[in-house]
N, C-alpha and C positions, 0 to 999 in steps of 0.2 A: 464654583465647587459646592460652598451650599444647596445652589441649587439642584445642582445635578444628585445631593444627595437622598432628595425627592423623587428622583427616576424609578418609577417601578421596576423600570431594568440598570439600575445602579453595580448591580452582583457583576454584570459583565463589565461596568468598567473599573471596579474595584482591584484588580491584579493589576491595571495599567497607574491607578493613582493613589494606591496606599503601599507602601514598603515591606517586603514580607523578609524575615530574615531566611528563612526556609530555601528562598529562591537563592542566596549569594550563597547558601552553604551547596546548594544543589550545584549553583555554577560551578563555583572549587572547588568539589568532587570530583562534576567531569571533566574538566579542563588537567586536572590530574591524567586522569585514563587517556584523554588524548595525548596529552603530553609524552607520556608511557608511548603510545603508541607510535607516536612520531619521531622517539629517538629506536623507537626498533623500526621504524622502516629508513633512516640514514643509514644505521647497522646495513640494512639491507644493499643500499644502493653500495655503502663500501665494500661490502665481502661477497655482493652476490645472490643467487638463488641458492646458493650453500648454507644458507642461512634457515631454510623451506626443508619443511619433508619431502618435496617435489623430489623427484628421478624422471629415470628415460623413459618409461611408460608411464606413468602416473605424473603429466605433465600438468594435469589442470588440478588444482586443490581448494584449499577452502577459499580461493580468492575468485573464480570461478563459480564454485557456490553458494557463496555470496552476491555477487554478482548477477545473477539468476535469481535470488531469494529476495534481495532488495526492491529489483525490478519490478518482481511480481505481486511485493506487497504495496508498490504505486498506483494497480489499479483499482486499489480499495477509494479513494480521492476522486482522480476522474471518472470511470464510470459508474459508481454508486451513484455519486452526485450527479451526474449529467444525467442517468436513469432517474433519480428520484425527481430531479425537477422536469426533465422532460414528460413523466408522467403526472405530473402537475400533484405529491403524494403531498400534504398537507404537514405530515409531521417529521418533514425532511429538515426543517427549518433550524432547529438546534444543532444538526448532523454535519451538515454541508461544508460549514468552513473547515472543522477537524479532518475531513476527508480529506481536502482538497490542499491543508495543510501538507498532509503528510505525502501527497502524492511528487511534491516541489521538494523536500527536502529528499525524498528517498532515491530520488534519481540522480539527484547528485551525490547519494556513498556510493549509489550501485553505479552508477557508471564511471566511475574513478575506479574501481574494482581490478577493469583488467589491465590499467596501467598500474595497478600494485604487481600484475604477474609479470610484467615485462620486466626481466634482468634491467634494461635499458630503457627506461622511460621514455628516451628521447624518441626513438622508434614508432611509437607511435604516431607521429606524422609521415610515416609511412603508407597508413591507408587511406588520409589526403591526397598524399604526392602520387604515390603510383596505386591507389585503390584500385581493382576492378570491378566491371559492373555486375560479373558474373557471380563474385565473391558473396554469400551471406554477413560475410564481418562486415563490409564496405555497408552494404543495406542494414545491417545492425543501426551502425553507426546514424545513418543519413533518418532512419526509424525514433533511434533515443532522442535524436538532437530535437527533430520536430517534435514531437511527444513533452519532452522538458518545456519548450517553447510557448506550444498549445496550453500545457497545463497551469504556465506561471503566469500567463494571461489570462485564464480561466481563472486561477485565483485572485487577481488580483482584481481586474472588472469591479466584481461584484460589493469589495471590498472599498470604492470609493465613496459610496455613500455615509459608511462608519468612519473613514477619516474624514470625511468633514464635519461628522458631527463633533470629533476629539479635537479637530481645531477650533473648531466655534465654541464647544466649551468646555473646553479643560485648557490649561497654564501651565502645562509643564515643559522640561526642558527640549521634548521633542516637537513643540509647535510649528517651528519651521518645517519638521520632516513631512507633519501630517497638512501644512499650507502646499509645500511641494507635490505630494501625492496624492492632492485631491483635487487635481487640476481645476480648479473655482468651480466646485462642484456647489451647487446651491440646493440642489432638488428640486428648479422649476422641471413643469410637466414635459417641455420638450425634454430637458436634460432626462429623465426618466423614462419616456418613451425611448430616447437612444440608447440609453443603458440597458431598457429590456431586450431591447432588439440585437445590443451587442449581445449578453447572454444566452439568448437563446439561437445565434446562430455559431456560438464557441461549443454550446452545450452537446448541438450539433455534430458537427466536425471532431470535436476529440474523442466522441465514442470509436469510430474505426479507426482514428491514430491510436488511440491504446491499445484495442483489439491486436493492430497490425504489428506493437511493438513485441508483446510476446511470443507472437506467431513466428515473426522473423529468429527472436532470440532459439525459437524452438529449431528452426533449419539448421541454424550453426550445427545443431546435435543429429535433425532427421537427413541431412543430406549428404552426410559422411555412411560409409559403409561399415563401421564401427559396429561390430554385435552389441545386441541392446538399445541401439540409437536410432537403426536405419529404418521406422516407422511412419505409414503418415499421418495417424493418430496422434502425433505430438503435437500437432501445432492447436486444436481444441483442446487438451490435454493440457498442455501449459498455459493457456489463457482460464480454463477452469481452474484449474489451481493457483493463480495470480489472485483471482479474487477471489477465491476462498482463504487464501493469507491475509490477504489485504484486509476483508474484512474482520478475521479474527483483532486484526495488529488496531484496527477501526474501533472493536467494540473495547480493547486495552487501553485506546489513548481514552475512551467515554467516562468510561467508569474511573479512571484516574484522576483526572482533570471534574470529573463531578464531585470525587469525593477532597479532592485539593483546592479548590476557589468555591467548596457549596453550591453547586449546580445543581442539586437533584429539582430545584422547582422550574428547570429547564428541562432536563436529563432524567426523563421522566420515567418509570418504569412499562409503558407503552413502546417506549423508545427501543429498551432491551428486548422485548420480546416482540419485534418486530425485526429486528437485526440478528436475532438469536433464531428466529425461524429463517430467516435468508442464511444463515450460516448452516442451518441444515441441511438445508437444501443443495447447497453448494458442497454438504460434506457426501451427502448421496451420489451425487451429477461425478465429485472425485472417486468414489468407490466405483461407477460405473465403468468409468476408463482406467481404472485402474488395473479392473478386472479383464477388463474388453484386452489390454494390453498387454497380458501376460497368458490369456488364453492362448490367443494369435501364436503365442511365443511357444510355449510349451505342446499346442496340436501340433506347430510345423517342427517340432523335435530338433532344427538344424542346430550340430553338433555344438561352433562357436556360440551360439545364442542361448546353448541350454548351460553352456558354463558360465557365463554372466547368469541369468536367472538361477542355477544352482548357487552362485557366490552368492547370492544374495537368501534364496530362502532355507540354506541349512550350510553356506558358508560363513567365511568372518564376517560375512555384514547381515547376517541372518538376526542378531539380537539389532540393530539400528533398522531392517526392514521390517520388525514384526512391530518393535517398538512404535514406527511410522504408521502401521496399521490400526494399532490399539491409540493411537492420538489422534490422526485423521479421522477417522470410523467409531471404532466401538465408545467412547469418551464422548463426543460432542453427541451422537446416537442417542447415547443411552439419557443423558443431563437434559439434551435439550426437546425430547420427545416428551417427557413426563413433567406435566405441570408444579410436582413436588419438589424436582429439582430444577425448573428453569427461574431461577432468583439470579439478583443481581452476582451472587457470590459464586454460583453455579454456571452463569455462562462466561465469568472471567477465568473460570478454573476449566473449561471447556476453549477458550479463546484463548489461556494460553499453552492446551495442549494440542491447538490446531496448531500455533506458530513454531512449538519443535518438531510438531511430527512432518510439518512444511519443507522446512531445513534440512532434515533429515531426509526426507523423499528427494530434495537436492544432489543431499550426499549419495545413496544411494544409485541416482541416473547417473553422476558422473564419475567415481569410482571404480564399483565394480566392471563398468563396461573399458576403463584405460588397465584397471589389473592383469584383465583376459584379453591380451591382444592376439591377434590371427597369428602372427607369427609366432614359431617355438621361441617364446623367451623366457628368461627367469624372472620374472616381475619383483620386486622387493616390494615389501608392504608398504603403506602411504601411511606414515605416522605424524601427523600437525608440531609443526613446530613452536616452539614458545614468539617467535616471530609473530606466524600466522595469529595464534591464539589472543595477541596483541594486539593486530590491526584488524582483527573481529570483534575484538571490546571496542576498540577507538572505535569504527561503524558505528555500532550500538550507541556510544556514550555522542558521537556527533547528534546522531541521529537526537534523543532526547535532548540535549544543551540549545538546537537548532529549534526546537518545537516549545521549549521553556523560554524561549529569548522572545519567540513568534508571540508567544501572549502576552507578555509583558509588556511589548508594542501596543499590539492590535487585539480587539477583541476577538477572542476565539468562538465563540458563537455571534454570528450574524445580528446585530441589533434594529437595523431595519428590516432585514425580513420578519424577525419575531413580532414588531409593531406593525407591519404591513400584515400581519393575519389574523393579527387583533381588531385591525378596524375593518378588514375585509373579508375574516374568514367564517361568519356565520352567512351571508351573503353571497359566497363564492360557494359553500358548501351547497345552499341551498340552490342554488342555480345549477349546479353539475349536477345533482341528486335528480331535479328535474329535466336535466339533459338526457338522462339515459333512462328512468327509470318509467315505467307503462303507464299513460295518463291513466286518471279512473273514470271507466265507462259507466255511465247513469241511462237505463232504460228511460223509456216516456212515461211511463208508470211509475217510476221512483221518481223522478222530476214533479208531476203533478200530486 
């Protein structure tokens, strides 16, 4: 323990070996709000979906857009992380784990999601037993599972070289846990060679599992005849906007966790404004189909379609569509364009008006398009219930309790990659620089 308190990189195992009272007051907070949450969804299972603002049109609600919203802020984790290292970016190094954190925890609120919509829980072994193959839900399904899989493997690989260094030296009460999950990991060069090679063939592979989860999630909605939904735009459409959430929900957990365990001499401000121009970028690429997708709509005038797009830009959902415009677009635009406002304080107040206007462009695709259905019906408006509003905190509140527990464990930035690019990164740098860059040509007159 002395020793270790020598470690230039000490800060990272500091939240695992000193006591913060901060942390148990955090935990019984959320454990609160889930608790909250858990006796309103038994409420649920005893009286019903009577319990929901759901009705006969408006059958999917915030447990569905949640659902969708969780999802999409997953591939902030895998494919940042499998993008940054597979491009081999240097300053991916403090980023990766947080990603990759979040991408294991998020899939498990959002895919519990739409067993909160089922009256009948139990039913869902439904799309097991008699699933078809035709079915989008069935391929949802068989999409999420791999995707969770891929990813908790993804995270965890990388992750055994830091437990064994927590077993070899730290003494605390989790030593067994970190002997067990470091399967006698030593660091010789073989074991290192295999561990490269695992990572880089996961790193591999999970970018089109992620891509394919959102795409699929997007059929559910483009391959129904549902006005507002029946596009084929959605399926890049919702993978652009996965990880433009994702990264917003990315650059939140950065700046929290830097300014809670002292991390800025990791969490560097190179860090931000390299994650804050990829968030711009991602906020353009979302205004582009945003636009593309409501053009299409409104040149082809059909009547059903132009009453969802009407509900939404000068109906009741007209203040949560503009709202969503002015947080996606104008807000991250304007902050993260102009070097006076791209500061640390500037792009969390821009990251987190990407993650309601995210939400909300949720609410929006699946709302107004069940309010307006083809047939003459009277639609009743979709008002959340205090149920709902309940097991959307509980999401939230797992979601951080599950990410707070994760540190306290394991270190949340990588401690062997940070010292693998200390002893190898003026070396590695200098060698790539001369990979790509134009030798310098010396005439025979400047030679002699």
């Amino acid at each position: 323990m002395n020793d270790l308190r020598k470690d230039p990189d000490y800060p990272l195992y500091r939240p695992i070996l000193e006591s913060d009272r901060r942390f148990y007051w955090a935990v019984g907070f959320l454990s609160v709000i889930i608790l909250w949450a858990l006796v309103m969804y038994i409420r649920q299972l005893i009286y019903g979906l009577e319990v929901t603002g759901l009705n006969n049109t408006v059958s999917w609600g915030f447990y569905i857009i949640n659902f969708v919203f969780f999802i999409g802020i997953s591939h902030a984790g895998t494919l940042i992380s499998a993008i940054l290292r597979l491009s081999q970016a240097e300053w991916r190094r403090p980023i990766t784990r947080m990603a990759e954190v979040i991408t294991a925890i998020v899939l498990i609120i959002g895919g519990l999601h739409p067993i909160l919509d089922l009256g009948r829980p139990d039913r869902v072994l439904n799309v097991f037993l008699y699933g078809r193959l035709q079915s989008p839900l069935l391929w949802d399904v068989t999409a999420i599972g791999l995707y969770f899989t891929a990813s908790t493997v993804y995270l965890y690989v990388p992750m055994i070289p830091d437990i064994a260094l927590l077993r070899d030296r730290t003494n605390t009460k989790l030593k067994w846990l970190y002997t067990f999950l470091s399967w006698g990991y030593q660091g010789t060069e073989r074991q290192k060679h295999i561990l490269n090679r695992a990572i880089t063939i996961l790193m591999v592979a999970v970018i089109p599992i992620a891509v394919s989860v959102h795409t699929v999630i997007s059929y559910i909605f483009s391959m129904t005849l549902q006005s507002g939904w029946h596009s084929t735009i959605f399926g890049p459409y919702f993978v652009t906007g996965a990880i433009f959430s994702g990264t917003a929900t990315l650059l939140v957990v950065m700046i929290a966790f830097r300014k809670l365990f002292h991390l800025e001499n990791y969490l560097k401000e190179i860090h931000f404004q390299y994650m804050g121009m990829l968030l711009l970028v991602f906020s353009l690429f979302w205004t582009y189909f945003t636009f593309s997708e409501f053009l299409t709509g409104v040149y082809g005038n059909e009547p059903q379609e132009m009453d969802v797009i009407l509900y939404k830009f000068t109906g009741p959902y007209a203040p949560y569509f503009w709202t969503m415009v002015v947080c996606n677009f104008l807000i991250p635009v304007v902050v993260l364009s102009f070097k006076k406002l791209k500061t640390i304080p500037g792009i969390l107040f821009a990251s987190f008006a990407v993650i309601i206007g995210m939400w909300l462009e949720r609410l929006t695709i699946i709302i107004p398009s069940l309010a307006n259905p083809r047939l003459p019906i009277i639609s009743a408006p979709y008002i959340p219930s205090m149920t709902e509003w309940a097991l959307f905190a509980g999401g939230i509140a797992v979601f951080c309790l599950l990410f707070l527990i994760f540190a306290k464990i394991f270190p949340i930035i990588s401690i062997w990659e940070i010292k693998e690019g200390r002893e190898e990164g003026l070396d590695e740098a200098k060698e790539r620089l001369d990979s790509y860059l134009p030798d310098i040509i010396v005439s025979e007159e400047e030679a002699t």
